[in-house]
C-alpha positions in Angstrom: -97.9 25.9 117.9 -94.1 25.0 117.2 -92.0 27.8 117.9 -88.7 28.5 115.9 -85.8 30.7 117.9 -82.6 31.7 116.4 -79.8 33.4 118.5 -77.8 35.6 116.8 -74.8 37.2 119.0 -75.0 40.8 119.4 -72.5 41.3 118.0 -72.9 39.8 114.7 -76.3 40.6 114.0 -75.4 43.5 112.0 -73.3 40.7 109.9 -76.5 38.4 109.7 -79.0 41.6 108.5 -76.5 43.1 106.0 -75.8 39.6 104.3 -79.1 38.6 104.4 -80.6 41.9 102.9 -78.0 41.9 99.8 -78.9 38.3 99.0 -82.6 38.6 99.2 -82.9 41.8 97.6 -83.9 44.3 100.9 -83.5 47.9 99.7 -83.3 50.6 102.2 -85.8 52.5 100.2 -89.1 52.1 98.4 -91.6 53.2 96.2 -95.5 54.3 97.7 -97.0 56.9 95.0 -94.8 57.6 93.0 -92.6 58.8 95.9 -89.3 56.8 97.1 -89.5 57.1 100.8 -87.7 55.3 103.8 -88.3 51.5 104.0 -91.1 50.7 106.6 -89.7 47.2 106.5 -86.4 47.2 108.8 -83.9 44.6 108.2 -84.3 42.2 110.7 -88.4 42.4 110.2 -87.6 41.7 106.3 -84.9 38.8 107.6 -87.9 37.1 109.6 -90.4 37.4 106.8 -88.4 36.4 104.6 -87.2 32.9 106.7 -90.5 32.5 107.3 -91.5 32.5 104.0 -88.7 30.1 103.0 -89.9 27.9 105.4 -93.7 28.2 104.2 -91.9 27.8 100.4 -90.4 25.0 101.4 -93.2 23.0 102.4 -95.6 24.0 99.6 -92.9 22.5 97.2 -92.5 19.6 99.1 -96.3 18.8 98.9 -96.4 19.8 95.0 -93.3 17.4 94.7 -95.7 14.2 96.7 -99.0 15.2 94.4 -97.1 15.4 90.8 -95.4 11.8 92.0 -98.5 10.5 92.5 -100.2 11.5 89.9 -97.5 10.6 87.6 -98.4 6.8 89.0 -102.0 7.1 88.6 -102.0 8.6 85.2 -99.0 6.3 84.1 -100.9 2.9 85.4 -104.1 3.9 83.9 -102.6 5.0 81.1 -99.8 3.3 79.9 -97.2 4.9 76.7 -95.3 1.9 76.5 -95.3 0.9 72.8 -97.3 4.0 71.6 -94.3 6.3 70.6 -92.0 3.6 68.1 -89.6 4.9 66.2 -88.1 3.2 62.7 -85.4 3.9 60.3 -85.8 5.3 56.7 -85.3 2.1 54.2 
């Protein structure tokens, strides 16, 4: 298993969970029937899930990208639209 490490000086970690909340919508509160209560989530647990996420995102789009390539080929050579679609000008 590939292991990713970040290191975040003390003294700007505050920095890196503030900025990162705000941008990817942390809030300090939430919502559990029909009650706003405390966040369970801190910041830096919602900073990790949230990289890790983008980094799960990442990859899933990637391999969407590779299949809708290659299935644009297949369909396209079995399948040609050249000379299907013409287009002429009123007389």
């Amino acid at each position: 298993m590939a292991v990713i490490t970040f290191n975040i000086p003390d003294s700007q970690i505050q920095r890196f969970e503030d900025g990162f909340a705000s941008q990817y919508g942390y809030t300090e509160t939430t919502v559990l029937n029909d009650e706003q209560i405390p966040n369970p989530e801190s910041k830096l647990e919602f900073l990790k899930r949230m990289i890790a996420q983008f980094i799960v995102d990442s990859v899933h789009q990637a391999e969407v990208r590779v299949l809708v390539d290659v299935t644009t080929d297949v369909v396209g050579s079995q399948n040609p639209l050249d000379g299907v679609v013409t287009w002429e000008e009123p007389v």
